[in-house]
C-alpha positions as a LaTeX table, in Angstrom:
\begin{tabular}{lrrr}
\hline
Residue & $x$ (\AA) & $y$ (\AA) & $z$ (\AA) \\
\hline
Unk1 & $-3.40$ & 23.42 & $-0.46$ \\
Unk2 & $-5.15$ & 23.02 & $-3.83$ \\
Unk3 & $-8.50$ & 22.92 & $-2.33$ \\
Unk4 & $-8.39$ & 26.63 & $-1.47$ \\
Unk5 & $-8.91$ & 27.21 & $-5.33$ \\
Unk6 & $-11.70$ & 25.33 & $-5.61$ \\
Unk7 & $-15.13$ & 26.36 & $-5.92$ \\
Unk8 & $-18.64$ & 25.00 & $-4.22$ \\
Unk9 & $-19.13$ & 23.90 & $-8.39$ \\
Unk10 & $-15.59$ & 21.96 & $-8.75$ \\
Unk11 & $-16.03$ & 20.08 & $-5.51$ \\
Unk12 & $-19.71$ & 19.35 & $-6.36$ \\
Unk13 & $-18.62$ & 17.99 & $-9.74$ \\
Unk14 & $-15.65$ & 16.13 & $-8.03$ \\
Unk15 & $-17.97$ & 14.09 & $-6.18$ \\
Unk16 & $-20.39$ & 13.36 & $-8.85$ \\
Unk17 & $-17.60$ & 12.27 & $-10.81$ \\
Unk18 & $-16.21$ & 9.72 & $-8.03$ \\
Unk19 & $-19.97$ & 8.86 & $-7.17$ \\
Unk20 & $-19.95$ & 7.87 & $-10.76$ \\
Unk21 & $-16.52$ & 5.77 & $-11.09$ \\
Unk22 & $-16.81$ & 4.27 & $-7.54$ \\
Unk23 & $-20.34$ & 3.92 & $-6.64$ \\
Unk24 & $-22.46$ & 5.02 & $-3.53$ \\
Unk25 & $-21.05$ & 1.62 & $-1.82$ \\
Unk26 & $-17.81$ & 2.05 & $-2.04$ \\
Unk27 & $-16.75$ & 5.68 & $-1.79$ \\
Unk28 & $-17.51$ & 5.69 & 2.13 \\
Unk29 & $-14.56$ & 2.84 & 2.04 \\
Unk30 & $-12.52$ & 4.83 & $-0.54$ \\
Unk31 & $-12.68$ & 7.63 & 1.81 \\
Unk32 & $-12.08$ & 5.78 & 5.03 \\
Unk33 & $-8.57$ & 4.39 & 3.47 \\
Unk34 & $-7.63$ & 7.55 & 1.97 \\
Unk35 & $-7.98$ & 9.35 & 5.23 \\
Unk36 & $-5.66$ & 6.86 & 6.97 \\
Unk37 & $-3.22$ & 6.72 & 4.08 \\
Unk38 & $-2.81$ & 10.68 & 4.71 \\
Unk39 & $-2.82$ & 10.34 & 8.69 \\
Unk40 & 0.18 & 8.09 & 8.38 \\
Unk41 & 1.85 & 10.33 & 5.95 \\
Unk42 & 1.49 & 13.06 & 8.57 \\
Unk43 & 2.85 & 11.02 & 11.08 \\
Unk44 & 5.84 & 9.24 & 9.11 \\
Unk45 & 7.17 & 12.91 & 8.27 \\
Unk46 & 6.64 & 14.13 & 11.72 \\
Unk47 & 8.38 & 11.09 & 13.02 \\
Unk48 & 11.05 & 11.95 & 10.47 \\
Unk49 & 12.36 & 15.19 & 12.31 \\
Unk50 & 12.13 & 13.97 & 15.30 \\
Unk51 & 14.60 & 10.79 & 14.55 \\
Unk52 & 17.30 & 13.46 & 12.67 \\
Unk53 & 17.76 & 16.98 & 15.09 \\
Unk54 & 20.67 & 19.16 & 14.07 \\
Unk55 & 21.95 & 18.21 & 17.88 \\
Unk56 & 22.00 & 14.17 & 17.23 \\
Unk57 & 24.36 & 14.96 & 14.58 \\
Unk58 & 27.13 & 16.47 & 16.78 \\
Unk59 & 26.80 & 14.19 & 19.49 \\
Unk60 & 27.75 & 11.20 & 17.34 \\
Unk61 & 31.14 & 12.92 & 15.48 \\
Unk62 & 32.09 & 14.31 & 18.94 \\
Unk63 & 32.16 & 10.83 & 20.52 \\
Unk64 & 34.04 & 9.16 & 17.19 \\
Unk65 & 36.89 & 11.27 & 17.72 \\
\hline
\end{tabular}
């Protein structure tokens, strides 16, 4: 992703800049939901091509004819 592009320096200054908006208290939280906001991303579009397979599709207009 993006984060291949980023230097030691950006990061550093990434997290100085959330320390500062967020506080020392509640980034751990911050990160905690933002982790399992992305895990069930990952899972919701994983679950997605698994529910719709090119082979569901032809099963169901073969047996409406």
């Amino acid at each position: 992703m993006f984060l291949s592009t980023l230097g030691p320096g950006e990061i550093a200054l990434i997290v100085v800049v959330a320390l500062l908006l967020f506080g020392a208290r509640r980034l751990p939280e911050l990160g905690k939901a933002v982790g399992q906001g992305i895990r069930e991303l990952r899972k919701s579009i994983s679950g997605l091509g698994e529910e719709v397979s090119p082979g569901d599709e032809d099963k169901d207009s073969s047996s409406t004819k």
